[in-house]
C-alpha positions as CSV (number, residue, x, y, z in Angstrom):
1,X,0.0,0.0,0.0
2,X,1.3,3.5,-0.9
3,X,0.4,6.4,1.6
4,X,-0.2,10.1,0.2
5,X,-0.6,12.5,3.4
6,X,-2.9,15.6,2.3
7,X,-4.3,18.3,4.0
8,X,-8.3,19.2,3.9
9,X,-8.6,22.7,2.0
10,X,-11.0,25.1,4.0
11,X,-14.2,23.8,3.0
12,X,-17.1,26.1,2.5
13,X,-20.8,25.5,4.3
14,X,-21.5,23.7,0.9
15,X,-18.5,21.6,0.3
16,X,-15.5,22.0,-1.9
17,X,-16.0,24.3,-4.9
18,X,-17.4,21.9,-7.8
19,X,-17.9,24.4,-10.4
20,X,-16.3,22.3,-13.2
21,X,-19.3,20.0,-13.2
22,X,-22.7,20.4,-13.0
23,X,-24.4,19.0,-10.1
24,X,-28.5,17.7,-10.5
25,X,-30.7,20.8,-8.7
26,X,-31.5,18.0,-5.8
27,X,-28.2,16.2,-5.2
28,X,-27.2,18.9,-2.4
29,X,-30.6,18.3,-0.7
30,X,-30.1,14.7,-0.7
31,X,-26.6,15.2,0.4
32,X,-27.3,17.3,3.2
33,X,-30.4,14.7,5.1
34,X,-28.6,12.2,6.2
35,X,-27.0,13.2,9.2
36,X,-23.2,11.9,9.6
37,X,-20.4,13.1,12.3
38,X,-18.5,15.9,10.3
39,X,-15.5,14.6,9.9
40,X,-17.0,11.0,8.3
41,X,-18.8,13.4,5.8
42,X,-15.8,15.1,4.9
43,X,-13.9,11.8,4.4
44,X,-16.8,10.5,2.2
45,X,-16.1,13.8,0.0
46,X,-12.7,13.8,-0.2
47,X,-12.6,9.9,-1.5
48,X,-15.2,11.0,-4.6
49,X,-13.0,14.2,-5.3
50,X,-10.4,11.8,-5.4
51,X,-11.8,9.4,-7.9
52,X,-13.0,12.2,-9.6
53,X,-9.6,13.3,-10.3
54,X,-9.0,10.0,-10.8
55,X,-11.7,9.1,-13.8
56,X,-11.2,12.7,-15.5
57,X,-7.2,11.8,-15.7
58,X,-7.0,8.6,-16.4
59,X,-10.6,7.4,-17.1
60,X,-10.9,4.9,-14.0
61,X,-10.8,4.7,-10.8
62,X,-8.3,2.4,-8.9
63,X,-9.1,1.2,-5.2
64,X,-8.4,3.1,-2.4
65,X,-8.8,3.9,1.3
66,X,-8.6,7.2,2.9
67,X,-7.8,7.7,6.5
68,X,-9.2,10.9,8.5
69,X,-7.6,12.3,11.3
70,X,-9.5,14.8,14.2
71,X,-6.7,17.6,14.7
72,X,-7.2,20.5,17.3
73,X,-8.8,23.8,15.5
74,X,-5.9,26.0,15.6
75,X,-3.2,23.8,15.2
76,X,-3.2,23.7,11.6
77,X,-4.4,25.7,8.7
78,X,-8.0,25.1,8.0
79,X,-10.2,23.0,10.7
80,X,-7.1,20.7,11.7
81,X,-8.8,17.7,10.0
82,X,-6.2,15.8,8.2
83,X,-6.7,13.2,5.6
84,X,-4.2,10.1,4.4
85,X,-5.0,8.0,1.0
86,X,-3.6,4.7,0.5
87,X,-4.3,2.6,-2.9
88,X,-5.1,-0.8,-2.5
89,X,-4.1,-3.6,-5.2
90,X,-4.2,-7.5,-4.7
91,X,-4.1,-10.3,-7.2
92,X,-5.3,-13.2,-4.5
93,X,-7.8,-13.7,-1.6
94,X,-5.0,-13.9,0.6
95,X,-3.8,-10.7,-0.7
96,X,-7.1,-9.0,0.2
97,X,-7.4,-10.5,3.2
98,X,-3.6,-9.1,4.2
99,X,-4.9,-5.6,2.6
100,X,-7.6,-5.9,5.1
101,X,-5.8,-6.5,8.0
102,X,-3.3,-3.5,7.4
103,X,-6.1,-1.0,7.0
104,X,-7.3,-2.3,11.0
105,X,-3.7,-2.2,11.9
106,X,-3.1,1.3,10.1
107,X,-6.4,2.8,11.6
108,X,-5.4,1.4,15.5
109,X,-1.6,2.6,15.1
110,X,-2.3,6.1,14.2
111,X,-5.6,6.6,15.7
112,X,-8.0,7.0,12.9
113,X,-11.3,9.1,13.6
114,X,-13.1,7.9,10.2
115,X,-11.8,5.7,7.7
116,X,-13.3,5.2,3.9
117,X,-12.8,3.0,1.4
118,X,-13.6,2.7,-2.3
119,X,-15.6,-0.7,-2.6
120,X,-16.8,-1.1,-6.0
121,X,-16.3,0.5,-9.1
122,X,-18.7,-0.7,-12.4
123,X,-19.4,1.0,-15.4
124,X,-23.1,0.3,-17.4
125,X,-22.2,-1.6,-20.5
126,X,-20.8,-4.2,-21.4
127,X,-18.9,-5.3,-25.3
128,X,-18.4,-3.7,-28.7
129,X,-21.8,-1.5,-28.0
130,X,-20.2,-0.1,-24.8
131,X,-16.6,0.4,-25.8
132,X,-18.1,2.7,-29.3
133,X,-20.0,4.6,-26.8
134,X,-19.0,8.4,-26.6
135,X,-19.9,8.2,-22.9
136,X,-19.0,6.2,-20.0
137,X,-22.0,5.9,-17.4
138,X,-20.8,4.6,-13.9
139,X,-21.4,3.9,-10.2
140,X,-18.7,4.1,-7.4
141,X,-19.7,2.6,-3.8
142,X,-17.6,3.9,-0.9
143,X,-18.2,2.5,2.8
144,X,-17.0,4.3,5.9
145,X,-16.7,3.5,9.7
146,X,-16.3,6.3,12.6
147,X,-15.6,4.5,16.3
148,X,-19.9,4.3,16.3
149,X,-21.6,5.3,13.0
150,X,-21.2,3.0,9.6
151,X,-22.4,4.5,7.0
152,X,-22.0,4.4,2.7
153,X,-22.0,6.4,-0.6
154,X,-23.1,5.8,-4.0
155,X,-21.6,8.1,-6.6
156,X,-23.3,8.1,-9.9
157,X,-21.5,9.7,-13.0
158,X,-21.3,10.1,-16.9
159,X,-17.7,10.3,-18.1
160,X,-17.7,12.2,-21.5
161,X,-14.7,9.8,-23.0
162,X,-13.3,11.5,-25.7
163,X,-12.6,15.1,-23.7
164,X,-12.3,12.6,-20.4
165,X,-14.8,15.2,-18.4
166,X,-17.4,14.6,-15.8
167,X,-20.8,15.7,-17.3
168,X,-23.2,14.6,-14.7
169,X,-21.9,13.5,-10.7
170,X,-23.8,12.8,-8.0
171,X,-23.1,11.3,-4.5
172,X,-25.9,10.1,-2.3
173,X,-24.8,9.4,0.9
174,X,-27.0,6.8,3.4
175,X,-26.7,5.4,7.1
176,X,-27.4,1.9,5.7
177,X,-23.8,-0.1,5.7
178,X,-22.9,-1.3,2.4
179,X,-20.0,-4.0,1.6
180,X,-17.9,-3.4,4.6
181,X,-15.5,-6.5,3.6
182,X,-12.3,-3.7,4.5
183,X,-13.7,-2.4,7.7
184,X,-14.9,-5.3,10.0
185,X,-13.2,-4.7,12.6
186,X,-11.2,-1.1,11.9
187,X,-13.0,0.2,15.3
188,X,-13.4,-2.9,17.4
189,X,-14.9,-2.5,21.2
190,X,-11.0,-3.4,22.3
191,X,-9.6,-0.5,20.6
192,X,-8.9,2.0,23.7
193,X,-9.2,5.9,22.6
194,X,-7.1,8.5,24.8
């Protein structure tokens, strides 16, 4: 696993600045409904603005876990959240299940507040009819885990292939768990916080 540390930007009331794709009139209703712990939310946004990055580079989206840290307001720029991304790649169930067992170590060792991570990844299509298409349709699932909320995202978007831009994205985010394969166990009863 490869670790990227980043800092959060100072978000606004609404979230980062998405002015370079255009957003359904509703998504930021639905968005804003379902009531998550802060931080969590901002986790959940951060791992789409990454795979949106991700898609309108390269076209796809590779897997990936972020790990969010509470800091002190004051002690940094911004709120003092911090955010770490790892990419996750295995060929083998034993490499998954090794993959799986690092993201419970890596959350314990550094004391994790919220951890996300990219589950699935399927595009609509399938063949000769889907490759010829000019557009990519898509759906990204992203599960997340605070020490007492689970909660998921669906991201829904149209990748325009030939300019490789975003012309629809929307995220829907929802209490109910999805595949939480990578976080059984990230915030176990045992795990003491100081």
């Amino acid at each position: 696993m490869t670790r990227r540390k980043r800092r959060t930007p100072p978000y606004t009331k609404g979230g980062p600045n998405t002015a370079d794709s255009p957003a359904p009139a509703n998504a930021a209703a639905n968005h804003a409904k379902v009531s998550l712990p802060a931080l969590l939310r901002a986790a959940f946004e951060r791992a789409a603005e990454m795979a949106k990055k991700a898609l309108g580079s390269h076209g796809a989206v590779t897997p990936m876990a972020v790990f969010a840290y509470k800091g002190e307001p004051g002690q940094r720029e911004g709120n003092g959240d911090e955010f770490k991304s790892v990419s996750l790649a295995w060929r083998t169930e034993l490499q998954k299940e090794t993959i799986k067992r690092r993201i419970k170590e890596k959350a314990a060792a550094e004391r994790a507040s919220a951890v996300v991570v990219l589950t699935r990844a399927e595009t609509e299509g399938a063949g000769a009819r889907a490759k010829a298409s000019p557009q990519q349709k898509g759906v990204l699932v992203f599960s997340g885990a605070t020490p007492h909320v689970r909660a998921s995202a669906k991201v829904t978007y149209v990748l325009e292939k030939e300019a490789k831009t975003l012309s629809a994205w929307e995220m829907r985010l929802s209490t109910e768990t999805g595949e939480t394969f990578f976080l059984e166990g990230v915030f176990s009863p045992s795990r003491t916080r100081v």
